[in-house]
OpenMM code with the backbone's topology and positions (N, CA, C; nanometers):
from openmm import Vec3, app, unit

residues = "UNK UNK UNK UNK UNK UNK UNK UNK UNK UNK UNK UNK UNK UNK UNK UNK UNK UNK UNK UNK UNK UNK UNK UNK UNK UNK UNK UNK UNK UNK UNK UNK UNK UNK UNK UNK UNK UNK UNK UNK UNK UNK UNK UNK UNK UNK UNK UNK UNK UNK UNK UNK UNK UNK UNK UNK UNK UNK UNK UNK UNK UNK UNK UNK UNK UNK UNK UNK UNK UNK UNK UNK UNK UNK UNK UNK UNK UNK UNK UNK UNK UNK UNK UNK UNK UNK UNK UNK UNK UNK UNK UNK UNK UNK UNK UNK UNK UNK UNK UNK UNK UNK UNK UNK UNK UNK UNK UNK UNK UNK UNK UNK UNK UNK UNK UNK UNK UNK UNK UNK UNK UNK UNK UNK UNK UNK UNK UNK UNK UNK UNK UNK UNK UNK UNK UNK UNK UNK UNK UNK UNK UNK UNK UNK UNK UNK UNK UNK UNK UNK UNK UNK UNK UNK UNK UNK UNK UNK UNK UNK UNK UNK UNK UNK UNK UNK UNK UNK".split()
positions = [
    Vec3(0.0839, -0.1177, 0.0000),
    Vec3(0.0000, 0.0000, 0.0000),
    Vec3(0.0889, 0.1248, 0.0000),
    Vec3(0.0350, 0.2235, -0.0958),
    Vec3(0.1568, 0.3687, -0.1299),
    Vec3(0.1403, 0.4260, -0.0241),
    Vec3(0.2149, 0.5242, 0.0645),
    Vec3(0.2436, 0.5741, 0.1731),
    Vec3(0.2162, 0.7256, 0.1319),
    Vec3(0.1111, 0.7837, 0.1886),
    Vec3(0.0943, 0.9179, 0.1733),
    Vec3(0.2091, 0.9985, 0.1798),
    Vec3(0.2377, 1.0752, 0.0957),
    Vec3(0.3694, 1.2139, 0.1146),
    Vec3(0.3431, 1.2557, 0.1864),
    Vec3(0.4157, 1.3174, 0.3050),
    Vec3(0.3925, 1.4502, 0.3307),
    Vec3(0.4602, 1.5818, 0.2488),
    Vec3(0.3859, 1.6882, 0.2459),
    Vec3(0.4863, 1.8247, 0.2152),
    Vec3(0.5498, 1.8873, 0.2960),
    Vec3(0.6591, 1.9099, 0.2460),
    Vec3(0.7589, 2.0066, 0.3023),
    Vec3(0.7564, 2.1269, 0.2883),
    Vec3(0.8641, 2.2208, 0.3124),
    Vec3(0.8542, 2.3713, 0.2588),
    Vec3(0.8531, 2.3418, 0.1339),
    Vec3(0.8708, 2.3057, 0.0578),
    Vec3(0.9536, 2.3132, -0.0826),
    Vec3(0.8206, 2.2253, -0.1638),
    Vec3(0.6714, 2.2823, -0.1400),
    Vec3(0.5783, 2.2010, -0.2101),
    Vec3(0.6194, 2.1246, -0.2952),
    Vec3(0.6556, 2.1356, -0.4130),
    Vec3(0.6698, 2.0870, -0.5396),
    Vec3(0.7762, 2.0209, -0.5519),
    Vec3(0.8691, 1.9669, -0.4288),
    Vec3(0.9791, 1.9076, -0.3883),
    Vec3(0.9869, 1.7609, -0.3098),
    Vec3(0.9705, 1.6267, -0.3582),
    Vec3(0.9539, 1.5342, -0.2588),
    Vec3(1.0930, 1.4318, -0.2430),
    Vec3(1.1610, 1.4260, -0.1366),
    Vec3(1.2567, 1.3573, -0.1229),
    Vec3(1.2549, 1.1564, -0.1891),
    Vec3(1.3524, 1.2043, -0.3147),
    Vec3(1.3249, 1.0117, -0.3115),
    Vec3(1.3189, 0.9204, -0.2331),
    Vec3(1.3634, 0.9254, -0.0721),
    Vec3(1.3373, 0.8622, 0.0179),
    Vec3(1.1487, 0.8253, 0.0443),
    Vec3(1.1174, 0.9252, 0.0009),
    Vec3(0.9725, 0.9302, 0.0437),
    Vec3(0.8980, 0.8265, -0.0454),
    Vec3(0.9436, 0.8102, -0.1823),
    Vec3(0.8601, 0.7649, -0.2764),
    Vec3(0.9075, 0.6167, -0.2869),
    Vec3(1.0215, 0.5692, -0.2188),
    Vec3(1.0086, 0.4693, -0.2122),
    Vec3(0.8950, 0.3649, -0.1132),
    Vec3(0.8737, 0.2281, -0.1490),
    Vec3(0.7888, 0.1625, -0.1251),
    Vec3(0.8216, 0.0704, 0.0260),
    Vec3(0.7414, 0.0972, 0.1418),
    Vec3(0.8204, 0.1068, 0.2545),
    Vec3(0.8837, -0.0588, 0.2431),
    Vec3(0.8517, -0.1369, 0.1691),
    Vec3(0.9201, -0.2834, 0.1722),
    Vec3(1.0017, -0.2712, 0.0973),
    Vec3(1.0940, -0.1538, -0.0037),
    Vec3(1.1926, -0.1661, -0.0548),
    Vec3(1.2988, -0.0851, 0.0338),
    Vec3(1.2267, -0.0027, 0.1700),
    Vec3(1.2490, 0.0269, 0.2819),
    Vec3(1.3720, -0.0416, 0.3559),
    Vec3(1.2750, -0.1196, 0.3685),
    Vec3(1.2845, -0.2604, 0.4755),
    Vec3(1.4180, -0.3659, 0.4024),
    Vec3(1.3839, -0.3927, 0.2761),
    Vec3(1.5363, -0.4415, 0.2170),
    Vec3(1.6323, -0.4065, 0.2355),
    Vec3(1.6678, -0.2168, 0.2020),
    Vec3(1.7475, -0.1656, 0.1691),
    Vec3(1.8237, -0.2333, 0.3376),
    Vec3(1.7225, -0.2022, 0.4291),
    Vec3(1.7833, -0.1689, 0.5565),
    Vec3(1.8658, -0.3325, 0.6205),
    Vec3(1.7942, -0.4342, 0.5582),
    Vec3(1.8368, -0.5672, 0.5371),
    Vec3(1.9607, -0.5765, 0.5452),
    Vec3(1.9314, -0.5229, 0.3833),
    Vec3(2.1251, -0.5760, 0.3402),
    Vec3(2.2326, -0.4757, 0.3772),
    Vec3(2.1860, -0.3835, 0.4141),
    Vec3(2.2795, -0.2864, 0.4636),
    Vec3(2.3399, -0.3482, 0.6060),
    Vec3(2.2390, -0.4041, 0.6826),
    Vec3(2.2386, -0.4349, 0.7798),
    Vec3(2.3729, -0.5570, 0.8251),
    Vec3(2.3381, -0.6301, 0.7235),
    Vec3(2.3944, -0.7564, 0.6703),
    Vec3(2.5573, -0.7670, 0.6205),
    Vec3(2.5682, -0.6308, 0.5781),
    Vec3(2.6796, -0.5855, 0.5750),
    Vec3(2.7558, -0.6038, 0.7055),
    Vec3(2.7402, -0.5543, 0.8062),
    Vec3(2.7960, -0.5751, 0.9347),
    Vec3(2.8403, -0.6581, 0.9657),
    Vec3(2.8401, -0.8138, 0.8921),
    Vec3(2.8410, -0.9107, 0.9693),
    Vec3(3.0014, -0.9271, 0.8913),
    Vec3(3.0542, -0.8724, 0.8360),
    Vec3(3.1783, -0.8831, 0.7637),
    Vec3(3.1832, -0.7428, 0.7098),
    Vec3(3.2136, -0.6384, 0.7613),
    Vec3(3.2234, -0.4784, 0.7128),
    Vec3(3.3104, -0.4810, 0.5901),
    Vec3(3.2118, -0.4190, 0.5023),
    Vec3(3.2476, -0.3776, 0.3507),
    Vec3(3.2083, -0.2786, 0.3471),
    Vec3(3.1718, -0.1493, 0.4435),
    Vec3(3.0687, -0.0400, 0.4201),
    Vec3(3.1695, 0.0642, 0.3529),
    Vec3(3.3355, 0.0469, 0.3994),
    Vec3(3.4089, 0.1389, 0.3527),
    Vec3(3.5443, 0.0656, 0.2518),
    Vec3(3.5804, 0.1315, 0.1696),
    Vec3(3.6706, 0.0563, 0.0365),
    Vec3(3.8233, 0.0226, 0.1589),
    Vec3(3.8099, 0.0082, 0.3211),
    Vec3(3.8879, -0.0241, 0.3843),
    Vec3(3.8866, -0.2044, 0.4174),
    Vec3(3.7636, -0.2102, 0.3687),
    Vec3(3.7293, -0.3543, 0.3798),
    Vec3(3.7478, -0.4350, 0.4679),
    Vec3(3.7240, -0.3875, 0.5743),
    Vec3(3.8194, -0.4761, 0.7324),
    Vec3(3.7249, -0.5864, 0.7463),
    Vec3(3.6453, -0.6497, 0.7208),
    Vec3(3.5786, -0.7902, 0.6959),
    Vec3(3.5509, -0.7791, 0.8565),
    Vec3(3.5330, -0.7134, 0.9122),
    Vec3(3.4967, -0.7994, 1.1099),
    Vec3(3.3821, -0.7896, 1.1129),
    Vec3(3.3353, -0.8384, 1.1822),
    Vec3(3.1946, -0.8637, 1.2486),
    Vec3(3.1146, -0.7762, 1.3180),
    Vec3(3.1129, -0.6844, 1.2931),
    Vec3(3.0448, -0.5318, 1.3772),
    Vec3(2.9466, -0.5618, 1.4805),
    Vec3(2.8910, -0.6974, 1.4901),
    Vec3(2.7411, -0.7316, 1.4962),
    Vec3(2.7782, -0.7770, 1.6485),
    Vec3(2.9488, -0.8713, 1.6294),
    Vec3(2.9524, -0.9909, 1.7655),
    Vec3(3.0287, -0.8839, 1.8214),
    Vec3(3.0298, -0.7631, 1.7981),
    Vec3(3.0883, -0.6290, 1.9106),
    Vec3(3.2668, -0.6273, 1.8400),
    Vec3(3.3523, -0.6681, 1.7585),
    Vec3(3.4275, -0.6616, 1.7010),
    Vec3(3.4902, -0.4751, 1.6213),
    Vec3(3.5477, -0.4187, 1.6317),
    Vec3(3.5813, -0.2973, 1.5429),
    Vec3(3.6933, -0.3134, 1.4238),
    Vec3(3.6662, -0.2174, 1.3596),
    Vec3(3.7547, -0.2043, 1.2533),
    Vec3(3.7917, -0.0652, 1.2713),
    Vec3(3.8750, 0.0054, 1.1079),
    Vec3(3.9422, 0.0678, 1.1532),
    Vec3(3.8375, 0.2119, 1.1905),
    Vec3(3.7301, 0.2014, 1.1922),
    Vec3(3.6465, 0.3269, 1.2146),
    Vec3(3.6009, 0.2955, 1.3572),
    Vec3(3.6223, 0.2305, 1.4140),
    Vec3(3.6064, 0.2024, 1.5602),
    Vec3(3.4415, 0.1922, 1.6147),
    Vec3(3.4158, 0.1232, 1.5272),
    Vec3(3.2524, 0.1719, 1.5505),
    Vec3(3.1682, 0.0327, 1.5526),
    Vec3(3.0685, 0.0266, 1.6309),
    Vec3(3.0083, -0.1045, 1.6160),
    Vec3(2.8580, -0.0806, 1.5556),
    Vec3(2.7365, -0.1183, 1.6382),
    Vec3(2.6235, -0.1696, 1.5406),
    Vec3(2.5261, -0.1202, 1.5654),
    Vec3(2.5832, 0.0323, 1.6890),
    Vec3(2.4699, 0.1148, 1.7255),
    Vec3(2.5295, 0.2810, 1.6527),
    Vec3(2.4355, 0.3490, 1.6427),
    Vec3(2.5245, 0.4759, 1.6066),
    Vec3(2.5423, 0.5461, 1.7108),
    Vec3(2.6481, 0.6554, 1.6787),
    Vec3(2.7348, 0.7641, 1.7549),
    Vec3(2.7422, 0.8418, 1.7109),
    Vec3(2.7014, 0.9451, 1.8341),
    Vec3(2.6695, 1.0558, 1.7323),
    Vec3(2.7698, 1.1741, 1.8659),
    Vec3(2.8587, 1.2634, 1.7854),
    Vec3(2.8599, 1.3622, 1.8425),
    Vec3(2.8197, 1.5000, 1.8432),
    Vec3(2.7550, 1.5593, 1.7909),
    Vec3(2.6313, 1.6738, 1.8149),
    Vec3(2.5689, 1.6761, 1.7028),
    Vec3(2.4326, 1.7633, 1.7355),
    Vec3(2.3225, 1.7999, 1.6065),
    Vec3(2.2995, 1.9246, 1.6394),
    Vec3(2.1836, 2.0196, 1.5280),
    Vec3(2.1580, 2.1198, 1.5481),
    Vec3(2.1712, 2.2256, 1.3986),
    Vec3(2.1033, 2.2952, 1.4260),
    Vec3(2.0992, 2.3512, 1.3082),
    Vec3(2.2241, 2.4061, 1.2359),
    Vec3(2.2954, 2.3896, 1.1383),
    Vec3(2.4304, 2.4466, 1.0953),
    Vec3(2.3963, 2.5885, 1.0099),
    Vec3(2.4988, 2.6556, 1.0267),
    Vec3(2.4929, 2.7622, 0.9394),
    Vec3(2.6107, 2.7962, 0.8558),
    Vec3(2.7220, 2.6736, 0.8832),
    Vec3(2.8478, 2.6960, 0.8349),
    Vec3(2.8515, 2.5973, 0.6737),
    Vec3(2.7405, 2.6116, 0.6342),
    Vec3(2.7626, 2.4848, 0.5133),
    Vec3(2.7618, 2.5852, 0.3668),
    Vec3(2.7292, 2.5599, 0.2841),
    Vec3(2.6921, 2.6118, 0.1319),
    Vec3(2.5729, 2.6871, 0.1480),
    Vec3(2.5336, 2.7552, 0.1048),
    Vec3(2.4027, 2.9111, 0.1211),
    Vec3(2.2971, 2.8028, 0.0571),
    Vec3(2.3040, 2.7150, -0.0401),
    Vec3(2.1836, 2.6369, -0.0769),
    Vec3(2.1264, 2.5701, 0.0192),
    Vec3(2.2575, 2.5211, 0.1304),
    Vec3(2.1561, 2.4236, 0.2314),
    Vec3(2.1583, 2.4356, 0.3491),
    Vec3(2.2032, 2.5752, 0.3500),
    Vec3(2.1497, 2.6511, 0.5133),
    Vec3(2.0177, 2.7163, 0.4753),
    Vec3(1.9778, 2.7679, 0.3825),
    Vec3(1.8560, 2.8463, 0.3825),
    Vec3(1.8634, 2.9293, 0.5282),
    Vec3(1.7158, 2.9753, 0.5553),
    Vec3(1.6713, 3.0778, 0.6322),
    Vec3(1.7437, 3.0081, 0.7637),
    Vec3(1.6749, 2.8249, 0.7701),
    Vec3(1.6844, 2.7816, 0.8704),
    Vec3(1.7908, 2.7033, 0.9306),
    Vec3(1.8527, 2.6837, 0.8225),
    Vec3(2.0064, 2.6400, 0.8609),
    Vec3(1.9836, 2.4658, 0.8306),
    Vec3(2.0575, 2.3932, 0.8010),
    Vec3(2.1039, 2.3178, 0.7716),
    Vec3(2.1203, 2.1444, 0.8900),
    Vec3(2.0414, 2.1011, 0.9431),
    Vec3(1.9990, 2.0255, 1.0530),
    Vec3(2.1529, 1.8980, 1.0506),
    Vec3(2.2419, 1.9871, 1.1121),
    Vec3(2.3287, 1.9083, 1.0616),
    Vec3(2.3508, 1.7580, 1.2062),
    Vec3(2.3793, 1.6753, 1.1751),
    Vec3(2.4310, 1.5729, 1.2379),
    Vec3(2.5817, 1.5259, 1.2615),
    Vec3(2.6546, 1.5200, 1.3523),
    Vec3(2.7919, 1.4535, 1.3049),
    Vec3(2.8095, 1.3335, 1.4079),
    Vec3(2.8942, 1.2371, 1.3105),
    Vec3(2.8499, 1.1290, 1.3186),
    Vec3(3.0296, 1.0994, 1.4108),
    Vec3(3.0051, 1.0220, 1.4746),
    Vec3(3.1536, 0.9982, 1.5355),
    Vec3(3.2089, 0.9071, 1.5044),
    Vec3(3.3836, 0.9137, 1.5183),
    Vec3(3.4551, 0.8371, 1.4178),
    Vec3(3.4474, 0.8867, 1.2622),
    Vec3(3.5284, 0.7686, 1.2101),
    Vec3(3.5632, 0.7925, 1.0350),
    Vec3(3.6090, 0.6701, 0.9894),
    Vec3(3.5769, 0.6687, 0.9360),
    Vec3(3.6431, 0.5688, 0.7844),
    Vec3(3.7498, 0.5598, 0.7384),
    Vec3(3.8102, 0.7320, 0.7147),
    Vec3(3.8933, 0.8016, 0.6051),
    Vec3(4.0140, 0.8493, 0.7290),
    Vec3(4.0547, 0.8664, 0.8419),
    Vec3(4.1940, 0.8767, 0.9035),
    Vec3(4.2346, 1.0390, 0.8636),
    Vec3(4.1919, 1.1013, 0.7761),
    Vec3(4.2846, 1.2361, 0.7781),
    Vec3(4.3809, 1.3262, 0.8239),
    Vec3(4.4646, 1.3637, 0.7879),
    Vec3(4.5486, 1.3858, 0.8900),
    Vec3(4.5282, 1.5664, 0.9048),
    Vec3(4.4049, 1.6080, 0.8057),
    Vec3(4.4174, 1.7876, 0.8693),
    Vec3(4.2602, 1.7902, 0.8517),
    Vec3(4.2068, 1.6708, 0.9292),
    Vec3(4.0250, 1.6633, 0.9173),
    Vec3(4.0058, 1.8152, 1.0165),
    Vec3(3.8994, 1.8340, 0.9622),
    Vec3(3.8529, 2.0028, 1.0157),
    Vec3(3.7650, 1.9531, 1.1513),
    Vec3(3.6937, 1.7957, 1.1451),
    Vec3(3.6367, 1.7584, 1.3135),
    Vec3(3.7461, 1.6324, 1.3358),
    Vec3(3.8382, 1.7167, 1.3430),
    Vec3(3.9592, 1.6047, 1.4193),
    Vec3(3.9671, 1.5198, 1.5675),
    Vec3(3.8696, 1.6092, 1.6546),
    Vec3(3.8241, 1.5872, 1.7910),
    Vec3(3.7392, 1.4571, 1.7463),
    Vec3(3.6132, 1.4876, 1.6728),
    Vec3(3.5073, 1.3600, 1.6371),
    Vec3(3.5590, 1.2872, 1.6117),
    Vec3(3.6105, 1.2972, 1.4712),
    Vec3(3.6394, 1.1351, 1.3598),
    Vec3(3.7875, 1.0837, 1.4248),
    Vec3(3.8934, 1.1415, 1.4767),
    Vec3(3.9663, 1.0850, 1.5328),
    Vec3(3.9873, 1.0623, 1.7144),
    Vec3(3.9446, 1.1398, 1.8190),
    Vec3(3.9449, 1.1325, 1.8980),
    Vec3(3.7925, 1.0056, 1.9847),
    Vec3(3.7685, 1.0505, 1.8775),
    Vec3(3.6069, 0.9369, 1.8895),
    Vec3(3.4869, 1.0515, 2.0000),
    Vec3(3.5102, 1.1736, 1.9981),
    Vec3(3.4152, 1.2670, 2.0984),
    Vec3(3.2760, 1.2355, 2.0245),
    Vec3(3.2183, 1.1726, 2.1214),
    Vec3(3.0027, 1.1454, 2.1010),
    Vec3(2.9833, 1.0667, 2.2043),
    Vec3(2.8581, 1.0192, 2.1325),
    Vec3(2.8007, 0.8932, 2.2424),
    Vec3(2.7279, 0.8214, 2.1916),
    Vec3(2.7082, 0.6842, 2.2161),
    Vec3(2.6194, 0.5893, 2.1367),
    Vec3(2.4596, 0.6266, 2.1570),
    Vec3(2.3773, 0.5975, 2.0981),
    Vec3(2.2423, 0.6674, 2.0429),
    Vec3(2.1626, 0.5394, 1.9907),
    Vec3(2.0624, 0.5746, 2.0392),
    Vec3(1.9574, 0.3864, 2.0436),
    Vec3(1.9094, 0.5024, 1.8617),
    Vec3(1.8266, 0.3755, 1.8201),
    Vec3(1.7771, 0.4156, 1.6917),
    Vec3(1.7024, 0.5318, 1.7150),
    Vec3(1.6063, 0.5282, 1.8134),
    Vec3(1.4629, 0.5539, 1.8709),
    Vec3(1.5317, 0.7183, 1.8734),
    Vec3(1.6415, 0.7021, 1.9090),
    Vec3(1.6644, 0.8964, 1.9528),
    Vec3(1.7281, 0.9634, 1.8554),
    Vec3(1.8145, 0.8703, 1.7420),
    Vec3(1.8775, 0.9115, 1.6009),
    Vec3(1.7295, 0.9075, 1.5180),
    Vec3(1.6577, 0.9181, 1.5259),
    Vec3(1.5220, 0.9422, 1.4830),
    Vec3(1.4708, 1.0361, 1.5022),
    Vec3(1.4599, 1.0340, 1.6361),
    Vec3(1.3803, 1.1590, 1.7366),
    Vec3(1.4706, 1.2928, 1.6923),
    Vec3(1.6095, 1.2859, 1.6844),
    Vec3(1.7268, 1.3797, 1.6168),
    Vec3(1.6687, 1.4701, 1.4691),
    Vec3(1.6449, 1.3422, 1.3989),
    Vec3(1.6116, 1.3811, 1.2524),
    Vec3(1.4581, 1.5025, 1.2436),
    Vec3(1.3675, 1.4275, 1.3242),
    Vec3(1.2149, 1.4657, 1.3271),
    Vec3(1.2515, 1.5942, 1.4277),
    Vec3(1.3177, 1.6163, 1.5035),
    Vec3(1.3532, 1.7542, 1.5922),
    Vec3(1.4083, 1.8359, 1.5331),
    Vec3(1.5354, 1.8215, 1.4383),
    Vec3(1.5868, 1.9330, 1.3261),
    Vec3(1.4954, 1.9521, 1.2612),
    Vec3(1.3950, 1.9383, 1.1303),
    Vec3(1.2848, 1.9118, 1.0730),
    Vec3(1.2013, 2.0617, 1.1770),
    Vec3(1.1449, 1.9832, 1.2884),
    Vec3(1.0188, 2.0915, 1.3749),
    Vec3(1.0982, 2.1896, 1.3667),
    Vec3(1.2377, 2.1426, 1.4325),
    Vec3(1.2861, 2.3387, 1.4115),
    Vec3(1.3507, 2.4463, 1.3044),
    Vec3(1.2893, 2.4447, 1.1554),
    Vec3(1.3249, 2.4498, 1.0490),
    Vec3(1.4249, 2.4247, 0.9660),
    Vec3(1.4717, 2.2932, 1.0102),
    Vec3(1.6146, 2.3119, 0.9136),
    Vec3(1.5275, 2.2681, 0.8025),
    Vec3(1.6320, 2.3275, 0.6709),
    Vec3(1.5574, 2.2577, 0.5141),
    Vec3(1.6095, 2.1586, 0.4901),
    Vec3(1.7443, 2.0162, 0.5688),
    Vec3(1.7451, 1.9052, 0.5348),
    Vec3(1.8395, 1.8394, 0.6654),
    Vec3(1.8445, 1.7297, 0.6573),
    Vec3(1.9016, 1.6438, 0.7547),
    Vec3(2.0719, 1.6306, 0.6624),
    Vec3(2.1520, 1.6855, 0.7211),
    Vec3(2.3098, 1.6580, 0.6716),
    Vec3(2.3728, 1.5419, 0.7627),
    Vec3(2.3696, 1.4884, 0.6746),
    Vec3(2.4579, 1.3555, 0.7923),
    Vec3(2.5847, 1.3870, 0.7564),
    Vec3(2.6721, 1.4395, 0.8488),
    Vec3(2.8023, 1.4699, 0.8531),
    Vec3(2.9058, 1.3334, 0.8902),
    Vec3(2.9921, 1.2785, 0.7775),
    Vec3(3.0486, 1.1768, 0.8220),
    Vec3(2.9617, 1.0486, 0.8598),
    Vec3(2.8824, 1.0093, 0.7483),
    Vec3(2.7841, 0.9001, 0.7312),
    Vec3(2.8385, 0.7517, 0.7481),
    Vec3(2.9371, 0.7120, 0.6244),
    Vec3(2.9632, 0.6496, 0.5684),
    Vec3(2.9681, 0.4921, 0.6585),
    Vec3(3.0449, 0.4973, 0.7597),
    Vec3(3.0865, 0.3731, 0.8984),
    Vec3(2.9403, 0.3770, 0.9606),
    Vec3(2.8353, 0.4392, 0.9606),
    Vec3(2.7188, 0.4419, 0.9864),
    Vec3(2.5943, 0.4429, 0.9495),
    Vec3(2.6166, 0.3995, 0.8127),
    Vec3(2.5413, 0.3837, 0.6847),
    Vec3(2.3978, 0.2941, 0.7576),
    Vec3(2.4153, 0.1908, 0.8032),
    Vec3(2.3136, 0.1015, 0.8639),
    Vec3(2.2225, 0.1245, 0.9373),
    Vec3(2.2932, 0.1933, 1.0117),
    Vec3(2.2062, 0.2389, 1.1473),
    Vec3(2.1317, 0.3948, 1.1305),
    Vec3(2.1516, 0.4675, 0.9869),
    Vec3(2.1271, 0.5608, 1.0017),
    Vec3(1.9610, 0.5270, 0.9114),
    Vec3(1.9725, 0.4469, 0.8193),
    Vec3(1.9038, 0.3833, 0.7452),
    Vec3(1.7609, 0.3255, 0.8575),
    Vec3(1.8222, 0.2366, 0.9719),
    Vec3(1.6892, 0.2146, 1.1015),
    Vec3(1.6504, 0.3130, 1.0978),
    Vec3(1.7064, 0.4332, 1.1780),
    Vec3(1.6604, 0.5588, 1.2618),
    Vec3(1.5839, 0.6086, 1.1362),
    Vec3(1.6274, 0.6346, 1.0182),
    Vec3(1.5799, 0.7311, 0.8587),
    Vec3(1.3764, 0.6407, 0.8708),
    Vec3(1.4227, 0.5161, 0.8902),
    Vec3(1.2762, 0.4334, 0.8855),
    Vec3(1.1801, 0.5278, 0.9871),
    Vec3(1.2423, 0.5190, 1.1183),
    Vec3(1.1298, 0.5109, 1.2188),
    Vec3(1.0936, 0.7093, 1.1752),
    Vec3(1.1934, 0.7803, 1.1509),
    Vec3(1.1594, 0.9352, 1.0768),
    Vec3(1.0884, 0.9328, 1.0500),
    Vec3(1.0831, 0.8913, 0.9283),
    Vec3(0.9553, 0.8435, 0.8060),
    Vec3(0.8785, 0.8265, 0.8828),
    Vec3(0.8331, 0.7134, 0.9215),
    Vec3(0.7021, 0.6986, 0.9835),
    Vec3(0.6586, 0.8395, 1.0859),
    Vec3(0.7299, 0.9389, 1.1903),
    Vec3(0.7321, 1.0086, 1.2475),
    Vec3(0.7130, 1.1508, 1.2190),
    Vec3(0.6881, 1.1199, 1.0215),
    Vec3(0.6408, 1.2815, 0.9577),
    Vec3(0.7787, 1.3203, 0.8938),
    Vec3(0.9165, 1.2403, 0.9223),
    Vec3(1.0392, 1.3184, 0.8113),
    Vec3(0.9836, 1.3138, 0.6943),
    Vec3(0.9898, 1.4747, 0.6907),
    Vec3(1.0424, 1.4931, 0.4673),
    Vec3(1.1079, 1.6093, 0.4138),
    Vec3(1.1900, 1.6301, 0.4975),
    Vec3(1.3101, 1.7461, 0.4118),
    Vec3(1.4209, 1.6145, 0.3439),
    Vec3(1.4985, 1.6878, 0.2698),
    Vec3(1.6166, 1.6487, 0.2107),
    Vec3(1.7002, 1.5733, 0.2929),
    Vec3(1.7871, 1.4848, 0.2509),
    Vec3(1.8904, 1.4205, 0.3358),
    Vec3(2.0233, 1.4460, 0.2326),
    Vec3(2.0931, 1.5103, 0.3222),
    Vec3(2.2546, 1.5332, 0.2642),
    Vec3(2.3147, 1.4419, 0.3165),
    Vec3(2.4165, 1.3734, 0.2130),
    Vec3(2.5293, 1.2659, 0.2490),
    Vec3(2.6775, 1.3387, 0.2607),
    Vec3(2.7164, 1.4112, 0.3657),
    Vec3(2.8023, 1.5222, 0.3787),
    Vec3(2.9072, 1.3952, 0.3738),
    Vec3(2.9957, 1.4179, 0.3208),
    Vec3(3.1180, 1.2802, 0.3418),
    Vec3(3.2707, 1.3126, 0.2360),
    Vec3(3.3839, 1.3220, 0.2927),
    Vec3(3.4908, 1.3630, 0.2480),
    Vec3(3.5342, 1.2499, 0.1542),
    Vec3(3.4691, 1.1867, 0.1225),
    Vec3(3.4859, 0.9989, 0.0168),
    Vec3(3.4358, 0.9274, 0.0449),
] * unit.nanometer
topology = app.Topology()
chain = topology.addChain("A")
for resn in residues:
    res = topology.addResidue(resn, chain)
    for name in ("N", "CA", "C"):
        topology.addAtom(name, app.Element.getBySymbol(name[0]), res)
């Protein structure tokens, strides 16, 4: 059964997330999921088991981490708009950099682990307080879990834009 849209600011604007069919939803989130059980999420390929509590080199296991949210105003003028930019950053990295601009996050590991239920509640709270999209800052090692939380959104009224903010 098709899932009513909601509208956003941007009437005439509907996020492809939206128009998908919530059981191609539910796959995506499958095999993403599934991934974990031998991490391939990054071209680092560390094969461990994310699932039996194991890390690789992004230090991250099978819940997300998040170290702050909130509206950004430091991004590109297209996707701060009026209301700024609902940015997320995600803790840890993938990518190691050696002159990363959140060097504290992706290398020091500064956040905290985050049940789905509140990386949800995150998304649908930027949203009420006008940002025009959800920026997932440093996605990539968290691809899975952002995909749960993106579900229970959806159901919870998300429909702005989702930015995949990510240095590779």
């Amino acid at each position: 059964m098709p899932r009513k849209l909601p509208r956003n600011s941007q009437d005439d604007f509907i996020p492809a997330y939206l128009k998908l069919p919530s059981e191609e939803i539910d796959k995506r989130i499958a095999r993403a999921d599934n991934i974990l059980t031998s991490c391939r999420l990054c071209p680092r390929s560390c094969g461990i088991n994310r699932k039996e509590g194991e890390y690789g080199f992004c230090r991250t296991g099978d819940k997300p981490v998040v170290s702050s949210w909130g509206p950004h105003f430091g991004e590109e003028k297209p996707l701060v708009g009026r209301g700024g930019s609902g940015t997320i950053f995600f803790t840890n990295c993938n990518l190691g950099c050696l002159f990363c601009q959140n060097y504290s996050i992706s290398h020091l590991g500064e956040g905290a682990e985050a049940s789905f239920e509140r990386l949800s509640s995150i998304m649908t709270d930027l949203q009420s307080r006008g940002c025009h999209n959800i920026n997932l800052v440093t996605p990539t090692h968290q691809v899975p879990m952002i995909l749960k939380a993106l579900r229970m959104a959806i159901e919870g009224g998300l429909c702005i834009p989702i930015v995949y903010n990510s240095g590779g």
